[in-house]
BALOBA-1460 file (C-alpha; in Angstrom, 3 decimals):
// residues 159
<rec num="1" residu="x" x="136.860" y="101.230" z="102.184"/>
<rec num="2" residu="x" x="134.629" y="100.062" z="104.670"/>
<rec num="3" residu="x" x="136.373" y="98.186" z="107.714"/>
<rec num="4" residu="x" x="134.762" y="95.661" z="109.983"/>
<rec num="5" residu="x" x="136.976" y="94.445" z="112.583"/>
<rec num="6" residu="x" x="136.447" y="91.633" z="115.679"/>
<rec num="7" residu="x" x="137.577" y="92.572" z="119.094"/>
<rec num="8" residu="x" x="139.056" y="89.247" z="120.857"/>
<rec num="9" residu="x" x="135.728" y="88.384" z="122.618"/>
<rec num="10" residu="x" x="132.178" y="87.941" z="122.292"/>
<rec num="11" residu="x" x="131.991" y="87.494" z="118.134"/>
<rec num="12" residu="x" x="128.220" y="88.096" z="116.978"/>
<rec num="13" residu="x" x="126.856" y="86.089" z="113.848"/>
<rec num="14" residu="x" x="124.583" y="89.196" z="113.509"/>
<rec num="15" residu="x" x="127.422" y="90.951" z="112.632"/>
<rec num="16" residu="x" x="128.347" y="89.430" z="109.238"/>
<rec num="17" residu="x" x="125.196" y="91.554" z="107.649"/>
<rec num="18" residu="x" x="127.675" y="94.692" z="108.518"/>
<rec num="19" residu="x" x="130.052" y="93.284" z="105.936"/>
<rec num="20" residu="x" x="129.666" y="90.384" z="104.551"/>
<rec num="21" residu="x" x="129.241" y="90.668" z="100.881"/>
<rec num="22" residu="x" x="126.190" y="88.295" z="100.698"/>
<rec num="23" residu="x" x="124.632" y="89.165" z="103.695"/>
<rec num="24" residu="x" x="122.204" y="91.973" z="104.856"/>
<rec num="25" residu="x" x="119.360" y="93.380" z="105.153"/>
<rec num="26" residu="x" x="118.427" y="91.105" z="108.488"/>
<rec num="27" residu="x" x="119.791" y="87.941" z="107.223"/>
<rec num="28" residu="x" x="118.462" y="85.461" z="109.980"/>
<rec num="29" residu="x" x="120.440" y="82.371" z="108.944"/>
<rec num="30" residu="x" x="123.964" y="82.714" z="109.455"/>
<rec num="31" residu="x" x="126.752" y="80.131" z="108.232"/>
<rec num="32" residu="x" x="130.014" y="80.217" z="109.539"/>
<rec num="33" residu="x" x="131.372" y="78.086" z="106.683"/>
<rec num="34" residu="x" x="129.790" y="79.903" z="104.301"/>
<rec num="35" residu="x" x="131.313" y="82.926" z="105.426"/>
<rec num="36" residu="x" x="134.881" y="82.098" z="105.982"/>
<rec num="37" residu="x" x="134.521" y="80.400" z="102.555"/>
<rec num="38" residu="x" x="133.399" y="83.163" z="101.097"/>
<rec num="39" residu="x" x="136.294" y="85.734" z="102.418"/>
<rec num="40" residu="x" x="139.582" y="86.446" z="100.590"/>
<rec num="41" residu="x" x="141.467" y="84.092" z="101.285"/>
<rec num="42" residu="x" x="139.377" y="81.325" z="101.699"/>
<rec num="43" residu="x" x="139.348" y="79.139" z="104.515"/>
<rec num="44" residu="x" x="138.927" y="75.682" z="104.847"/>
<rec num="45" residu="x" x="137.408" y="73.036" z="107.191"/>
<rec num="46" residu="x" x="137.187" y="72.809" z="110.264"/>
<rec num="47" residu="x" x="135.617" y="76.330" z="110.897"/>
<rec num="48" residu="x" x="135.852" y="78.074" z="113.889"/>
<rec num="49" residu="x" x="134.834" y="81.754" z="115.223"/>
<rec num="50" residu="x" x="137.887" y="82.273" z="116.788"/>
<rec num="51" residu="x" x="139.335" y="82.658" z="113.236"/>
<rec num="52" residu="x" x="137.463" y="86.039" z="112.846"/>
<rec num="53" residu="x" x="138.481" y="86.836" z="116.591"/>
<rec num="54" residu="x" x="140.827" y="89.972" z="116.223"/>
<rec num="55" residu="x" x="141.001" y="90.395" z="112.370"/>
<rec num="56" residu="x" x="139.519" y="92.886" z="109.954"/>
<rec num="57" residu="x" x="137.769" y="92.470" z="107.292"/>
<rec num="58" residu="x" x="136.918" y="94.814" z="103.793"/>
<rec num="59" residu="x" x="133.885" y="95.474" z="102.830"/>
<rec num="60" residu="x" x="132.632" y="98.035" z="100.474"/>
<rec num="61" residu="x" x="132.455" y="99.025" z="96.309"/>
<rec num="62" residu="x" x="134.342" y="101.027" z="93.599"/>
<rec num="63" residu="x" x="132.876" y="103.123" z="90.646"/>
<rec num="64" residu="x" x="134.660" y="104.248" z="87.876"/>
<rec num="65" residu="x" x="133.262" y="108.081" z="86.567"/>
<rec num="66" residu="x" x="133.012" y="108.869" z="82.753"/>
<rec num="67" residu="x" x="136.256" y="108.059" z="81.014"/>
<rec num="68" residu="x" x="137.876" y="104.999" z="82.732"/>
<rec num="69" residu="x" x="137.615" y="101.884" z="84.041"/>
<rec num="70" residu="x" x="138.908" y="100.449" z="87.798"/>
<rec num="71" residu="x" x="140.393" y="97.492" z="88.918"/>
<rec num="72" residu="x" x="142.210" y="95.892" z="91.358"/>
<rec num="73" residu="x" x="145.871" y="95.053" z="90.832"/>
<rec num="74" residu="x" x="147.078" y="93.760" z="94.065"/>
<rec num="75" residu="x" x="145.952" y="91.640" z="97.134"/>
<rec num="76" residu="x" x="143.878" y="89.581" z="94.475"/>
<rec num="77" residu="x" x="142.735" y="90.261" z="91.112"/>
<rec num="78" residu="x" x="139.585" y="91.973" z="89.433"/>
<rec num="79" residu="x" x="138.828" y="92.687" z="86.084"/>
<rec num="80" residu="x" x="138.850" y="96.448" z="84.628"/>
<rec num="81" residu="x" x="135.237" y="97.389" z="85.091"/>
<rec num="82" residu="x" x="132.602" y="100.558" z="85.426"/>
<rec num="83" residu="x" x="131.996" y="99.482" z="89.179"/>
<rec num="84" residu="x" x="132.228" y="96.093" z="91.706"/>
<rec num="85" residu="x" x="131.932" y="94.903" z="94.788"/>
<rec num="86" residu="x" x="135.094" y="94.667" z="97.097"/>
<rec num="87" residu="x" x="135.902" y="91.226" z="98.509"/>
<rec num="88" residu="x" x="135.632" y="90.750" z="101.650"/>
<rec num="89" residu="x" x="139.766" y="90.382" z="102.644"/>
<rec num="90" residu="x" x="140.943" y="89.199" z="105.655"/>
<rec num="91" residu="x" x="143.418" y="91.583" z="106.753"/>
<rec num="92" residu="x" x="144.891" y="89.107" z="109.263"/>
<rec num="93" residu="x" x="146.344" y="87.624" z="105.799"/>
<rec num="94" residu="x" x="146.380" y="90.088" z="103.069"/>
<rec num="95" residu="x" x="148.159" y="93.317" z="104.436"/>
<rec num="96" residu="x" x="146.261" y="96.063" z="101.772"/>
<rec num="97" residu="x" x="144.832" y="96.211" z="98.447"/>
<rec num="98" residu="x" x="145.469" y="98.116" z="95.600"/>
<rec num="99" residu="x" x="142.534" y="99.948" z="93.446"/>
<rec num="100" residu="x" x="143.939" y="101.003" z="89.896"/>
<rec num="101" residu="x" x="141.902" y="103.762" z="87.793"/>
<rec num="102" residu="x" x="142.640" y="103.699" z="84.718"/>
<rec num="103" residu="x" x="141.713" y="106.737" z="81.843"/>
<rec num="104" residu="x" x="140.806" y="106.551" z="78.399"/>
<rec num="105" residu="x" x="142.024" y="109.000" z="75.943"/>
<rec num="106" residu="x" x="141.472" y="111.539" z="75.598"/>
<rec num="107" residu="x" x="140.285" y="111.351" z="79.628"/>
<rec num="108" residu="x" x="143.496" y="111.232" z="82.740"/>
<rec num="109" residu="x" x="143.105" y="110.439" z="86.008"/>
<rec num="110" residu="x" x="142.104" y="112.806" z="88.813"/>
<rec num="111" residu="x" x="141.767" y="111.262" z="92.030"/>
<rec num="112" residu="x" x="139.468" y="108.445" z="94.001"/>
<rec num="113" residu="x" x="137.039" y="110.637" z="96.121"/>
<rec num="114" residu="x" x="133.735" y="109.909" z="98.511"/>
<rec num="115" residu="x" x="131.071" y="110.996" z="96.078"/>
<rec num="116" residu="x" x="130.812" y="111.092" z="92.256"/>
<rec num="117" residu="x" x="132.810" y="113.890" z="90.016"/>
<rec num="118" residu="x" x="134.352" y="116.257" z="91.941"/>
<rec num="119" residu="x" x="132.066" y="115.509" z="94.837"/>
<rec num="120" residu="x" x="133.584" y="114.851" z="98.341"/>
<rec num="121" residu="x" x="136.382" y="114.756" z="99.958"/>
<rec num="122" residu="x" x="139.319" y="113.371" z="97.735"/>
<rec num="123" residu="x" x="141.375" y="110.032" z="99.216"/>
<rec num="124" residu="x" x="144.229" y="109.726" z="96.932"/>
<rec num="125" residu="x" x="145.644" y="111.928" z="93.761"/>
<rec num="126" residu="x" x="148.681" y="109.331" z="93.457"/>
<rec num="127" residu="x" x="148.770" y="109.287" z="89.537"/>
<rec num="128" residu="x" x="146.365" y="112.353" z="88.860"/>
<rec num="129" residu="x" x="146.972" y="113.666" z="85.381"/>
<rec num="130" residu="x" x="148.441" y="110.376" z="83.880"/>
<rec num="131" residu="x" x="146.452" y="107.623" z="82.172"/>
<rec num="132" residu="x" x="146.626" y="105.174" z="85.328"/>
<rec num="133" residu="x" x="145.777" y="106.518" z="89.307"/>
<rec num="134" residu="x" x="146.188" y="104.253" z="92.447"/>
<rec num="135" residu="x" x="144.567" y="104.036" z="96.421"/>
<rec num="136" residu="x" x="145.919" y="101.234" z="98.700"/>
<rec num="137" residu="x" x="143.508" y="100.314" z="101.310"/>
<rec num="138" residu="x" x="144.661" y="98.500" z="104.818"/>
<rec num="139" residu="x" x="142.870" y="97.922" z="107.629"/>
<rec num="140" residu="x" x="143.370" y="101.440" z="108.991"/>
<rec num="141" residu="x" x="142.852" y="103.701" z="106.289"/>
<rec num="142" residu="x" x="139.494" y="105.169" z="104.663"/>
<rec num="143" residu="x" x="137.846" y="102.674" z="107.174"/>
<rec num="144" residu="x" x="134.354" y="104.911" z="106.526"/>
<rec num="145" residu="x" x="134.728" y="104.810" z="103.164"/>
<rec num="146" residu="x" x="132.059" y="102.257" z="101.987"/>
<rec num="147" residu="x" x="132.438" y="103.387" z="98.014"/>
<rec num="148" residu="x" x="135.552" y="104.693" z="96.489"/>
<rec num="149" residu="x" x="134.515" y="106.744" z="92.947"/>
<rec num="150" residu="x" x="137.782" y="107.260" z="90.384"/>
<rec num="151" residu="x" x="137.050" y="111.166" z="88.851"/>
<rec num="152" residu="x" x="138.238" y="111.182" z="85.753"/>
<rec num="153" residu="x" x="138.538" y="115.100" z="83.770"/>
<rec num="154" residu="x" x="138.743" y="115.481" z="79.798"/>
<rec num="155" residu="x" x="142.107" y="116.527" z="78.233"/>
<rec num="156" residu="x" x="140.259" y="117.190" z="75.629"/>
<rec num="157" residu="x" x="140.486" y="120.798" z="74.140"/>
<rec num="158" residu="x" x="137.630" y="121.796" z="71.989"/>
<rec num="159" residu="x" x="139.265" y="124.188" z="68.343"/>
């Protein structure tokens, strides 16, 4: 997962299109509301910057490979799906988040890697040849990582 984090000083709007899920591409009108609204967990008013001043912050997507689903299962909640967007977690208040894979028959998990299949580099094999496979992110680990793909492999044998 991709990591963002704020130095004590000097805090730059700009910086939100780095990872701030609805931001990018040269967004020119920045919200600070909007933003720490729009973070997991929310904040309320009164904003201020110095609420981003020395956190980190999660940015970045998972993809499920043929024969599963992912999800995430702790830190907050999504729904099983073929791919989504991370939240954008405030690690100053959530300590890590956990990415389930989960296989369908006749398919177990393999690992969570940097590229699809058995492309790249593999960051976790916690689970690998069950039906369910796991990667906790935190604010220092995989903080490169801007999509996380579940490989899934076919226990299937052919007569």
């Amino acid at each position: 997962m991709a990591v963002y984090t704020y130095t004590a000083n000097n805090i730059s709007f700009a910086s939100f299109d780095s990872w701030f899920n609805s931001y990018g591409g040269g967004h020119l009108n920045y919200n600070l509301g909007e933003v720490l609204q729009g973070k997991t967990p929310a904040d309320t008013a009164p904003y201020q910057a110095s609420e981003i001043r020395s956190n980190a912050y999660l940015y970045g997507s998972v993809v499920a490979g043929t024969g599963g689903t992912v999800s995430v299962t702790s830190g907050y909640t999504q729904a099983a799906a073929a791919s989504f967007t991370l939240q954008n977690v405030d690690f100053g208040a959530i300590a890590s988040v956990t990415v389930t894979a989960t296989a369908t028959y006749p398919y177990t998990f393999h690992s969570f890697r940097t590229a699809s299949g058995v492309g790249g580099t593999v960051l976790s094999s916690t689970g690998q040849g069950t039906t369910t496979g796991t990667i906790t992110l935190s604010s220092g680990v995989h903080t490169g990582v801007s999509t996380f793909y579940a490989y899934f492999t076919s226990t299937h044998v052919s007569p």
